[in-house]
C-alpha positions as CSV (number, residue, x, y, z in Angstrom):
1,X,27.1,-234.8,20.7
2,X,27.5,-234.6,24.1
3,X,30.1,-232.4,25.7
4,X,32.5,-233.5,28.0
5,X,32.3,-232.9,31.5
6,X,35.1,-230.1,32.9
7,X,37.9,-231.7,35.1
8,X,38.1,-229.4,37.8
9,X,40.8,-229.8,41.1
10,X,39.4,-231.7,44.0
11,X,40.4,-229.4,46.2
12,X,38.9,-226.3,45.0
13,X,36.1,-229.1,44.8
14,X,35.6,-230.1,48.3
15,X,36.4,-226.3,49.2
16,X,32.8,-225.1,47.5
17,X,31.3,-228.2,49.1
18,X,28.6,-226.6,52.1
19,X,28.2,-229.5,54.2
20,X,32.1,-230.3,54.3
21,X,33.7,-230.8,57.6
22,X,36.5,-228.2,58.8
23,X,39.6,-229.2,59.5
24,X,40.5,-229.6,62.7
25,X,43.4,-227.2,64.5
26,X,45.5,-230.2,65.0
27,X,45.2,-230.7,61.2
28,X,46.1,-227.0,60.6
29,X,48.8,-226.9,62.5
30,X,50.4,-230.1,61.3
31,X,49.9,-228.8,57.7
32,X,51.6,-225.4,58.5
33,X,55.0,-226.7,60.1
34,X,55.0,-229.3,56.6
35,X,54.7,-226.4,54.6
36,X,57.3,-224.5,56.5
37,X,59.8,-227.6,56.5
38,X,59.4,-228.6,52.9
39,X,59.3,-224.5,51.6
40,X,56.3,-225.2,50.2
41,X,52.9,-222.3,50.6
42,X,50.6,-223.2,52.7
43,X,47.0,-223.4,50.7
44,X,44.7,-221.0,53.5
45,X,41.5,-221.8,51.8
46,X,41.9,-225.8,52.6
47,X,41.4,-224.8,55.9
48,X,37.6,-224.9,55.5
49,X,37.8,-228.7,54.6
50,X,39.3,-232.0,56.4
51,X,39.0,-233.7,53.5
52,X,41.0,-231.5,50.9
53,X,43.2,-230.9,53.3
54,X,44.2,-234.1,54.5
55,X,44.6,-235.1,50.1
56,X,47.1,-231.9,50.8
57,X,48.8,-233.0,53.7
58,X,49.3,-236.9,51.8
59,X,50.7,-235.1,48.6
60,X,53.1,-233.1,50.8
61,X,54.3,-236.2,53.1
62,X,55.3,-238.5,49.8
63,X,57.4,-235.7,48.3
64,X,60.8,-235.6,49.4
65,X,62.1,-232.7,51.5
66,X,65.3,-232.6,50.5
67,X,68.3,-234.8,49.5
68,X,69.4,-235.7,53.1
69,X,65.7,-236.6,53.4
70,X,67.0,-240.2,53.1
71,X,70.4,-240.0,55.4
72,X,70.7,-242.0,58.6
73,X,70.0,-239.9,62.0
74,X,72.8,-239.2,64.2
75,X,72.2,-241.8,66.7
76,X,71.9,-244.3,64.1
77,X,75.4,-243.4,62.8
78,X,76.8,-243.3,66.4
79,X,75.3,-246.6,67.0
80,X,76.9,-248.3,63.8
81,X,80.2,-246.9,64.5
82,X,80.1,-248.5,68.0
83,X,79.4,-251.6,66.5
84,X,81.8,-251.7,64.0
85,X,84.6,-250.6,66.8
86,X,83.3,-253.7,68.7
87,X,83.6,-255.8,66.1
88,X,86.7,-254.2,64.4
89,X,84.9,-253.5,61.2
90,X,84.3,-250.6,58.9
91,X,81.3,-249.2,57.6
92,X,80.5,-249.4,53.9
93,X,80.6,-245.6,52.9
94,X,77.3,-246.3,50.9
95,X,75.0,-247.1,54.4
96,X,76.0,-243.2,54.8
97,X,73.9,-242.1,52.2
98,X,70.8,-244.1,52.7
99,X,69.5,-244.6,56.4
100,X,67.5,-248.2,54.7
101,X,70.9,-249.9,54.1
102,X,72.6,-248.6,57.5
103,X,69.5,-250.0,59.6
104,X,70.1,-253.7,57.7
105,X,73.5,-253.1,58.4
106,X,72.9,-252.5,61.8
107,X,70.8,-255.5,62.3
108,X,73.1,-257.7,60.5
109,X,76.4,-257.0,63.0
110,X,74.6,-255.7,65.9
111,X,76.0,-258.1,69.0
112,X,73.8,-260.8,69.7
């Protein structure tokens, strides 16, 4: 009886919208150096709206950029190992691969 309405992407959406707000340069640039650190194209035509392009921007931040996405820095390492030397212990090797586990370990055996 009645047809049913035609999903179409709420970006290309709030692109055709008149009134929509740009986005700002801070918001463009921001939005390029993502795309270039997770490899991913940077959509041109969500330039022309803040709000597509900020939906873009949150889709991009949640994905992962890569599997050492999730490793500890460099100073956190550094910091652990001092610790442990302090306190003559080791490291599990698993707080190596996941920078959540090394900060509780940190906080855990961190001198008081």
């Amino acid at each position: 009886m009645f047809d049913a309405p035609v999903a179409k992407n709420a970006a290309a959406e709030d692109a055709a919208t008149p009134d929509a707000l740009p986005a700002t340069e801070k918001q463009i640039h921001y939005a390029q150096a993502l795309a270039l650190k997770t490899g991913v194209k940077f959509p041109a035509d969500l330039a022309r709206n803040r709000a597509a392009l900020s939906r873009w921007i949150d889709a991009q931040k949640s994905a992962p950029a890569c599997k050492f996405t999730n490793y500890p820095s460099s100073k956190q390492v550094a910091f652990a190992e001092r610790i442990a030397r302090l306190k003559r212990q080791q490291i599990p090797p698993e707080c190596f691969r996941d920078r959540t586990m090394m900060s509780r370990w940190i906080d855990g055996n961190k001198p008081r």
